[in-house]
C-alpha positions as a Markdown table, in Angstrom:
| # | Residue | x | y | z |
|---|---|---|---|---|
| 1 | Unk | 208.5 | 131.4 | 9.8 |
| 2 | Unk | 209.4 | 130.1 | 12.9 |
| 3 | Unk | 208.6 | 126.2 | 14.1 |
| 4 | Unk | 207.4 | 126.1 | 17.5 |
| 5 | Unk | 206.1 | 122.6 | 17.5 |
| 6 | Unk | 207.0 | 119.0 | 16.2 |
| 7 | Unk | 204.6 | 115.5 | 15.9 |
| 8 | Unk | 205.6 | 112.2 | 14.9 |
| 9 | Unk | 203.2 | 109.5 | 14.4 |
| 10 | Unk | 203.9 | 106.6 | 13.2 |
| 11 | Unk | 201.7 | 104.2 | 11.1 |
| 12 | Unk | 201.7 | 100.3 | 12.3 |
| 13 | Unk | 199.8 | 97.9 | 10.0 |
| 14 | Unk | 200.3 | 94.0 | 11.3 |
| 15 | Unk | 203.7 | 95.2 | 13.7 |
| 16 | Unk | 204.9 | 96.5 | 10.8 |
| 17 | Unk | 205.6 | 100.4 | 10.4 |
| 18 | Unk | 204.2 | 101.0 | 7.2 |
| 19 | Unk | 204.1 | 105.3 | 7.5 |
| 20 | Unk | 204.7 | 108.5 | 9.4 |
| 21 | Unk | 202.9 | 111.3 | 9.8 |
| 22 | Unk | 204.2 | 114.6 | 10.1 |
| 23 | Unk | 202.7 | 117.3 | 12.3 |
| 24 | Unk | 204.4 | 120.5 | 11.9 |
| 25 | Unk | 203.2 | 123.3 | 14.5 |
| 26 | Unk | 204.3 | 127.2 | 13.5 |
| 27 | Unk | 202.2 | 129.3 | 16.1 |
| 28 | Unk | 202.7 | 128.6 | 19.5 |
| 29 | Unk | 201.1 | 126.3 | 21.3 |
| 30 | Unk | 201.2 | 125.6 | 25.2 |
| 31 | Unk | 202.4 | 121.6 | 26.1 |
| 32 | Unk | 199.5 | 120.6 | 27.4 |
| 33 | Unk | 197.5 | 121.7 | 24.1 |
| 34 | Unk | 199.8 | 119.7 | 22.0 |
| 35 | Unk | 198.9 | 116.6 | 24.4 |
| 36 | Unk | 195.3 | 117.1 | 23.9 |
| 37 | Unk | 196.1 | 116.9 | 20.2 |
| 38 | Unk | 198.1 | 114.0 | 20.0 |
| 39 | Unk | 196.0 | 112.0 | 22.1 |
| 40 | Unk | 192.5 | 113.0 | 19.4 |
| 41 | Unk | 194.9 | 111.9 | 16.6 |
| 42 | Unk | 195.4 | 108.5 | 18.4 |
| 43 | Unk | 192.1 | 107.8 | 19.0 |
| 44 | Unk | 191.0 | 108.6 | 15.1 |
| 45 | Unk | 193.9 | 106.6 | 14.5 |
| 46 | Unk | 193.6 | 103.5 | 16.4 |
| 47 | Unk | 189.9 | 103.8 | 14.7 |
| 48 | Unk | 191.2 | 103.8 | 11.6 |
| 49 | Unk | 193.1 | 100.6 | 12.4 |
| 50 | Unk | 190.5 | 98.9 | 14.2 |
| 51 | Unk | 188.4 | 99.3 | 11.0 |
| 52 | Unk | 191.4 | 98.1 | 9.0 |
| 53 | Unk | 191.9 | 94.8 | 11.0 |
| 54 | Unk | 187.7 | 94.8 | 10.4 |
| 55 | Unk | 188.3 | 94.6 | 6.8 |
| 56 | Unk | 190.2 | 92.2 | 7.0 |
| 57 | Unk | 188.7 | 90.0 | 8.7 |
| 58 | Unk | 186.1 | 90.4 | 6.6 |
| 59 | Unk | 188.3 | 90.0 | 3.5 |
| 60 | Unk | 189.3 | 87.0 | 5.0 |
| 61 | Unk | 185.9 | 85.7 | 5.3 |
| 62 | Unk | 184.8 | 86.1 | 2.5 |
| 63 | Unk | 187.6 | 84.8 | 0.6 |
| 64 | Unk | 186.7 | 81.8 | 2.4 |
| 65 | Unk | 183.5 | 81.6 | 1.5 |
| 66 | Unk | 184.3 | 82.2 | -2.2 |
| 67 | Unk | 186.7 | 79.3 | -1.7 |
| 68 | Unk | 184.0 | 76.9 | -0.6 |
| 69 | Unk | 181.2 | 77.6 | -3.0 |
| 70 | Unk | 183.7 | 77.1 | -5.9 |
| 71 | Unk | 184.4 | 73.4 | -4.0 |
| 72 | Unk | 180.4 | 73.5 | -4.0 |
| 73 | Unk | 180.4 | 74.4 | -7.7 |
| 74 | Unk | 183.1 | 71.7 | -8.2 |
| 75 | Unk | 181.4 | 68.8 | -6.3 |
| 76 | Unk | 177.9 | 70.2 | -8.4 |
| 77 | Unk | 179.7 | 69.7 | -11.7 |
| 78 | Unk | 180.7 | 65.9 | -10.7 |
| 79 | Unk | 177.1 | 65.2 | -9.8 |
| 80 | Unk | 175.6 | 66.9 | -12.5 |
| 81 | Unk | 178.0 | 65.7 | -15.8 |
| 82 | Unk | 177.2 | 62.0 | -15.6 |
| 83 | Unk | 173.6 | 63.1 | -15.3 |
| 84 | Unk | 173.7 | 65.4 | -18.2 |
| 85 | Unk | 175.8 | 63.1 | -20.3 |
| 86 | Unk | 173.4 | 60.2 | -19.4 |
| 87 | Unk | 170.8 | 62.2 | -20.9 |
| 88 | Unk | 172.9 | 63.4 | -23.9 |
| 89 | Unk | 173.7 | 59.8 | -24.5 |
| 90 | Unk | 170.3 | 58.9 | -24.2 |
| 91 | Unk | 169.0 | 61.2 | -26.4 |
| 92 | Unk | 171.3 | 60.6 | -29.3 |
| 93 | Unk | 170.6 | 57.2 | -29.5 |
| 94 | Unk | 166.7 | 57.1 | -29.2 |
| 95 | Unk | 167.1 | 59.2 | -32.6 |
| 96 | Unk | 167.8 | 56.0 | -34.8 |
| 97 | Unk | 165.5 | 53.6 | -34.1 |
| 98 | Unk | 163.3 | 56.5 | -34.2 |
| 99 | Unk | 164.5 | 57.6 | -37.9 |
| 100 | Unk | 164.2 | 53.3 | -38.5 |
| 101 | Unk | 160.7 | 53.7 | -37.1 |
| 102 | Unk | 160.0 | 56.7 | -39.7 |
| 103 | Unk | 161.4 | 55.4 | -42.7 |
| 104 | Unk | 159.7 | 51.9 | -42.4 |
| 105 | Unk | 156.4 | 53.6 | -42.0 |
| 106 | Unk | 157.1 | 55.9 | -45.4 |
| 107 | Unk | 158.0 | 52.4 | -46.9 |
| 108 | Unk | 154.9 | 50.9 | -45.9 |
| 109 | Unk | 152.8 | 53.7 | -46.8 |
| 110 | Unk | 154.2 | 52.8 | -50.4 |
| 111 | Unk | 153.5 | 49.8 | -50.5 |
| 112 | Unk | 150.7 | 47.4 | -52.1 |
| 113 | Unk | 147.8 | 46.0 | -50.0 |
| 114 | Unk | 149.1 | 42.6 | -51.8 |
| 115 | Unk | 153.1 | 43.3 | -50.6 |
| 116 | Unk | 152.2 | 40.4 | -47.8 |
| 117 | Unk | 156.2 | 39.5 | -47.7 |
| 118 | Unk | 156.7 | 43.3 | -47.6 |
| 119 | Unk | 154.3 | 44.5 | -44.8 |
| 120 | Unk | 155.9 | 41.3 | -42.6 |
| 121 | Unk | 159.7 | 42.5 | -43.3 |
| 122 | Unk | 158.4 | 46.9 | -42.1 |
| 123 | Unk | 156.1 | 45.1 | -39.4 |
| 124 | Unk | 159.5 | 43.3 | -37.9 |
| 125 | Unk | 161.5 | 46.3 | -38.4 |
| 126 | Unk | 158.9 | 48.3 | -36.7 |
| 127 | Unk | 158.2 | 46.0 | -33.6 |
| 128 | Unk | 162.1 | 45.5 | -33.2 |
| 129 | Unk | 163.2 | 49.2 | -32.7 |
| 130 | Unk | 159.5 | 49.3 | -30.1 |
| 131 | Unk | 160.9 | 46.6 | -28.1 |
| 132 | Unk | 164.2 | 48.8 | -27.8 |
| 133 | Unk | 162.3 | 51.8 | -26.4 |
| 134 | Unk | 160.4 | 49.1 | -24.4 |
| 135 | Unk | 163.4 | 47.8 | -22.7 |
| 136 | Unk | 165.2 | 51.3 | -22.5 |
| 137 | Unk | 161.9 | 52.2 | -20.7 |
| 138 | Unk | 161.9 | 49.2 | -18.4 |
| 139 | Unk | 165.9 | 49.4 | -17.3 |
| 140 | Unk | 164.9 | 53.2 | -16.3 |
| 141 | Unk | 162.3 | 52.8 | -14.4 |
| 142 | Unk | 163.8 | 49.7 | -12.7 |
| 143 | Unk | 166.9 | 51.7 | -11.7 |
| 144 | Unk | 164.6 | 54.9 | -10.3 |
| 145 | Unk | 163.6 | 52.0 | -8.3 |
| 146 | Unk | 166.7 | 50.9 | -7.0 |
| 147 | Unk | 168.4 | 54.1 | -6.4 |
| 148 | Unk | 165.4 | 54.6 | -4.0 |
| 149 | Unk | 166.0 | 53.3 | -0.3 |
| 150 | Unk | 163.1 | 52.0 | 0.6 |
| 151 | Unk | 162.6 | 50.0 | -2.3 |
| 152 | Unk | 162.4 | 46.3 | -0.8 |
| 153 | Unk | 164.0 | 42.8 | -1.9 |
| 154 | Unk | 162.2 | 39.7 | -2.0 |
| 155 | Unk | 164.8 | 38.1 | -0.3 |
| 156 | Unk | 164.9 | 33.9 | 0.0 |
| 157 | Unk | 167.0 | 31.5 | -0.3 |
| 158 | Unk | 167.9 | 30.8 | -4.1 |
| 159 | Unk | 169.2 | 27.7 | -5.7 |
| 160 | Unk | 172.3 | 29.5 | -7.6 |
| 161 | Unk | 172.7 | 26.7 | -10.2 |
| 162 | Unk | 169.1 | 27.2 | -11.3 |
| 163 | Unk | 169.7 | 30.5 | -11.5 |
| 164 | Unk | 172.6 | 30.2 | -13.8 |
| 165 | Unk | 170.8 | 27.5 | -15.8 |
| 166 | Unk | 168.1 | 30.1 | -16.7 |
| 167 | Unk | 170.3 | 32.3 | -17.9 |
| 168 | Unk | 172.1 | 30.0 | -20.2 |
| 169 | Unk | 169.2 | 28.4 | -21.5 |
| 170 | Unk | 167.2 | 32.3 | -22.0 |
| 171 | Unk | 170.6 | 33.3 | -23.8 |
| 172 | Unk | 172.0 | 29.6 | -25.4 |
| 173 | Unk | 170.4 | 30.5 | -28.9 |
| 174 | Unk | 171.2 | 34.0 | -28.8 |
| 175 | Unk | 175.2 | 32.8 | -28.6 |
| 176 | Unk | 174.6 | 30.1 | -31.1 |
| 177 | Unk | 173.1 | 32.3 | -33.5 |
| 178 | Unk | 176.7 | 34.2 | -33.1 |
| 179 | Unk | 179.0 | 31.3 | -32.8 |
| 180 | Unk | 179.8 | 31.9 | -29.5 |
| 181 | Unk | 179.9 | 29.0 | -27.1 |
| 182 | Unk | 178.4 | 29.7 | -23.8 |
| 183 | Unk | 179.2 | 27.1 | -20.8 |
| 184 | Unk | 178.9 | 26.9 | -16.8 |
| 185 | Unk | 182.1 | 25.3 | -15.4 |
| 186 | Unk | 182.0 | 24.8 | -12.2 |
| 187 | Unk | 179.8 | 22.1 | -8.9 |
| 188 | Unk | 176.6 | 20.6 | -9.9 |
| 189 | Unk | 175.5 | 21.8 | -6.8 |
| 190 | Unk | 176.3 | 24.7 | -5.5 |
| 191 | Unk | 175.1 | 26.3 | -1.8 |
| 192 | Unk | 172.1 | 28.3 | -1.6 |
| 193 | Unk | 172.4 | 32.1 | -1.6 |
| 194 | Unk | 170.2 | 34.2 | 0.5 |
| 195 | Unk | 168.5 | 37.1 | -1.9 |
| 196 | Unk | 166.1 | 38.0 | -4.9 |
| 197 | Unk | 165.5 | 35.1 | -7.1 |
| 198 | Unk | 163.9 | 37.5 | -10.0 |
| 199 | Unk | 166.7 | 39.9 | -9.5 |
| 200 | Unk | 169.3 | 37.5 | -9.7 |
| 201 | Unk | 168.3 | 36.5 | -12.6 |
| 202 | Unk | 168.8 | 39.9 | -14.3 |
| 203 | Unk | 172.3 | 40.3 | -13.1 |
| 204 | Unk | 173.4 | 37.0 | -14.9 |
| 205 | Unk | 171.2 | 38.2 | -17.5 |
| 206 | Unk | 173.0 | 41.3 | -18.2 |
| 207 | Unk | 176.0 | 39.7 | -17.7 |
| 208 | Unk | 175.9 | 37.1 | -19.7 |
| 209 | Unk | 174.3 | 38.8 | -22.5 |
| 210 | Unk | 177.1 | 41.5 | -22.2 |
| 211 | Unk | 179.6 | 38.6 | -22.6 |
| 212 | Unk | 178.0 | 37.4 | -25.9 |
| 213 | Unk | 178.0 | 41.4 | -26.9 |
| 214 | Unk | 181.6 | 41.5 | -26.8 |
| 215 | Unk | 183.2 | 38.1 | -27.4 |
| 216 | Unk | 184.4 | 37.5 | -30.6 |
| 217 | Unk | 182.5 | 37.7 | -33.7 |
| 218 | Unk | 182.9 | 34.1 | -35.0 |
| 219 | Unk | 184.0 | 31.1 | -32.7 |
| 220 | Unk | 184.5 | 33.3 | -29.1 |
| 221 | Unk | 183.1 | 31.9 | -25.8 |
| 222 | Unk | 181.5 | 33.2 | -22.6 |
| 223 | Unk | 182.4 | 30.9 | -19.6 |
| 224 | Unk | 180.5 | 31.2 | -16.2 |
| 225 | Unk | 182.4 | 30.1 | -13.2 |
| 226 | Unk | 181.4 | 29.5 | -9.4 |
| 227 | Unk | 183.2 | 29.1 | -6.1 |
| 228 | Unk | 182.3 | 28.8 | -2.7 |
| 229 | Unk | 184.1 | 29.5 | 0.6 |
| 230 | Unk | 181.8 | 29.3 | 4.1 |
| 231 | Unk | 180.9 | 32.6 | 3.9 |
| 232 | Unk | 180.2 | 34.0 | -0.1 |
| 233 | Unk | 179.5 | 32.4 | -3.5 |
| 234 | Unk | 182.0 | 33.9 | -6.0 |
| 235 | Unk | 180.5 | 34.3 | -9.6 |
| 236 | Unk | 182.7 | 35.0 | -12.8 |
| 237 | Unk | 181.6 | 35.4 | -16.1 |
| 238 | Unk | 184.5 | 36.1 | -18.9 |
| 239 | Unk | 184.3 | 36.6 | -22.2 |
| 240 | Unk | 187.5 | 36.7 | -24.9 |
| 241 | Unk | 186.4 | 39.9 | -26.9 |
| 242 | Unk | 187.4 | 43.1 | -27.4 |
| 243 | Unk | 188.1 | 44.1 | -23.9 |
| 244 | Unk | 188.0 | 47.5 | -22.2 |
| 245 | Unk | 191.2 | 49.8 | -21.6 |
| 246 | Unk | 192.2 | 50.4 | -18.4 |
| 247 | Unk | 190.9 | 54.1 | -18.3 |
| 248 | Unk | 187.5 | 53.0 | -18.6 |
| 249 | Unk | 187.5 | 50.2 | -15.8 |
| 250 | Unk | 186.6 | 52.6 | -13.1 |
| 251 | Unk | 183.7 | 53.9 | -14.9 |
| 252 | Unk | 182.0 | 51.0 | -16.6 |
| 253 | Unk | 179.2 | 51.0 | -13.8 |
| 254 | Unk | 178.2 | 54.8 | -14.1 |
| 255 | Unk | 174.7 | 55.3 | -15.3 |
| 256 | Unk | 174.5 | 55.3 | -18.9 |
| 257 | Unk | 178.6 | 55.2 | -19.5 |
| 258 | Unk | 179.9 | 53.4 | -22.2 |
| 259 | Unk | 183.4 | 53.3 | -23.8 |
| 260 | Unk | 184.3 | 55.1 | -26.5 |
| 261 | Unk | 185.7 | 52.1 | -28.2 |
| 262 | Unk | 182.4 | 50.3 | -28.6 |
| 263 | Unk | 180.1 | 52.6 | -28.6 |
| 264 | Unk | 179.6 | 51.8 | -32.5 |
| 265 | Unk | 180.4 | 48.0 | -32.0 |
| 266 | Unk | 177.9 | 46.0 | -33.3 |
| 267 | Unk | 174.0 | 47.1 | -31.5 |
| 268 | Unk | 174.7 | 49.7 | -29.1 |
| 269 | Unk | 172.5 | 49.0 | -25.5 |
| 270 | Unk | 171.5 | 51.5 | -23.3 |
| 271 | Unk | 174.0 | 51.6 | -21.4 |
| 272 | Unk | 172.2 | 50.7 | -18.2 |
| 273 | Unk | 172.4 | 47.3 | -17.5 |
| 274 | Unk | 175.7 | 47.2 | -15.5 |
| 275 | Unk | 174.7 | 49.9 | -13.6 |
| 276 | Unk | 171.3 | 48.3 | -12.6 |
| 277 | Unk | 173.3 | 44.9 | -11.9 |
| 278 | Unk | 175.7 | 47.0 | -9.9 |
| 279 | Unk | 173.2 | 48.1 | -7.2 |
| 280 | Unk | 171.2 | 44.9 | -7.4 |
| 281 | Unk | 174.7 | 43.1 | -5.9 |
| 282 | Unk | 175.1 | 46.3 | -3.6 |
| 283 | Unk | 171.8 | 45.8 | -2.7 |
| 284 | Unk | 172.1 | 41.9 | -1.7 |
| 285 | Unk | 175.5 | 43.0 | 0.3 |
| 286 | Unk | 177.7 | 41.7 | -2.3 |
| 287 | Unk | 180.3 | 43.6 | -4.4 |
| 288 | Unk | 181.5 | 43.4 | -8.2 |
| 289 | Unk | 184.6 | 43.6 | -10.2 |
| 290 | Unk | 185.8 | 43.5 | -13.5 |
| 291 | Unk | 189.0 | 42.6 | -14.8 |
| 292 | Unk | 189.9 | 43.5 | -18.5 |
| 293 | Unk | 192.7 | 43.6 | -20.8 |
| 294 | Unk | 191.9 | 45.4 | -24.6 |
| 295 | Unk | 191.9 | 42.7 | -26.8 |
| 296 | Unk | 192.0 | 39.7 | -24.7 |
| 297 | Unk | 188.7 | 39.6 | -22.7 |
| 298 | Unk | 186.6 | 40.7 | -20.0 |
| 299 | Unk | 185.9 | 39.2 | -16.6 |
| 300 | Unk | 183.2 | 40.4 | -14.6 |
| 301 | Unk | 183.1 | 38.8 | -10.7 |
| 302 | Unk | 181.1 | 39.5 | -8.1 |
| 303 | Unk | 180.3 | 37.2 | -4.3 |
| 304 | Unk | 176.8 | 36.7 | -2.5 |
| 305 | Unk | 176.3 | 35.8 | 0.8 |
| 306 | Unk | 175.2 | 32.4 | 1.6 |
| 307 | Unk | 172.1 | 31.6 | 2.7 |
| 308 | Unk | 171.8 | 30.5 | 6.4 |
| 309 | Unk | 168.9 | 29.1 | 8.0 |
| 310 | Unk | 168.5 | 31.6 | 10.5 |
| 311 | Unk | 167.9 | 34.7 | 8.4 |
């Protein structure tokens, strides 16, 4: 059979020849025919590629878009585990005073109207583990309320040292009871801060009591420091217990975290109280620190602005 007519077309992909095709003619066909021919072929062809080069475009973008919902997913997951462990946490440990609660009651529900000593021991067990949930109840709402902007500050100015005074009278037989000694070293009169008397309060509170939580058992001590400078009041409270390891530092304010290393030591809290005292210092412009070392104490600082008289 005789070949009257050859057609070579190549295939280019991205500059890059990635084919040929072959169009073999055997009947006889005028020039100008052939012409007509080739030039339907391109056009199918360069439609072909045009719809290629769509593809991938839309390849591209959607590989794009995959890319940023899994970042989405990613960034979900951060916001969504402290949350979910908070409530884990939360949940596990509202089950033994609960069990306490139940056991006391099955106790008293044995016992003789005449048991006086023995309805006093249940009805102290009982109102113990109540005042847990009561506090656990309290430190949640009160952090809804700070985590919510508009949430005002009574803000004044504050005689620190009274401040401080409160807390170590509030907490002085709470440390005694422990053998801890608890002691302010620093000026008899320090300069007025500018901020929420009530909420100050609760941060040396919490961070005080947090001290006598962790010092040692038997003969440790929780020291509360102050210095000034014309701008901030610096405040340090340190303890010389157990003290956290350095992979926990950057957590210890999340919501609800504790270490895994004292989660079983002595009472465990709630795990909310340096969170709330985080973002009531936030919240008065100041910042806090802690500084820890495991077995050789914990230091917790954090600065207030002074007050001046025109604010």
């Amino acid at each position: 059979m005789q070949l009257w007519a050859v057609l070579l077309i190549p295939l280019v992909v991205i500059s890059t020849i990635t084919g040929i095709i072959l169009l073999l003619r055997h009947q006889r066909v005028r020039l100008h025919q052939l012409s007509t021919e080739k030039e339907t072929l391109q056009h199918r062809l360069a439609a072909v590629l045009d719809h290629e080069k769509q593809l991938v475009s839309e390849t591209s973008a959607l590989q794009y878009q995959i890319a940023r919902l899994g970042d989405q997913q990613k960034q979900f997951a951060s916001i969504y585990e402290p949350y979910a462990n908070f409530i884990h946490n939360i949940s596990h440990d509202m089950r033994t005073p609960l069990q306490s609660i139940q056991t006391t009651l099955d106790n008293m529900a044995k016992c003789g109207l005449d048991e006086v000593g023995l309805w006093r021991q249940h009805h102290a067990i009982v109102a113990d583990e109540v005042q847990w949930f009561a506090d656990l109840i309290q430190k949640l709402s009160q952090l809804s309320r700070l985590e919510t902007p508009e949430t005002p500050l009574v803000r004044e100015s504050v005689n620190l040292n009274s401040v401080i005074e409160y807390a170590i009278m509030t907490l002085g037989e709470a440390a005694e009871t422990q053998d801890i000694e608890l002691r302010y070293q620093g000026p008899d009169r320090l300069p007025r801060v500018f901020g929420d008397r009530q909420s100050l309060r609760q941060v040396l509170i919490n961070l005080v009591q947090n001290g006598i939580k962790y010092a040692k058992a038997e003969g440790g001590e929780v020291v509360v420091s102050v210095e000034a400078d014309e701008k901030c009041v610096y405040v340090h409270i340190a303890d010389d217990g157990i003290g956290i390891a350095a992979d926990v530092l950057p957590k210890i304010f999340d919501t609800a975290y504790r270490a895994p290393d004292v989660r079983n030591f002595r009472r465990k809290g709630s795990g909310l109280g340096l969170a709330i005292t985080k973002r009531i210092i936030e919240q008065h412009g100041g910042t806090i620190q802690v500084q820890s070392q495991l077995h050789e104490g914990t230091t917790f600082s954090f600065d207030l602005p002074l007050y001046l008289p025109e604010q």
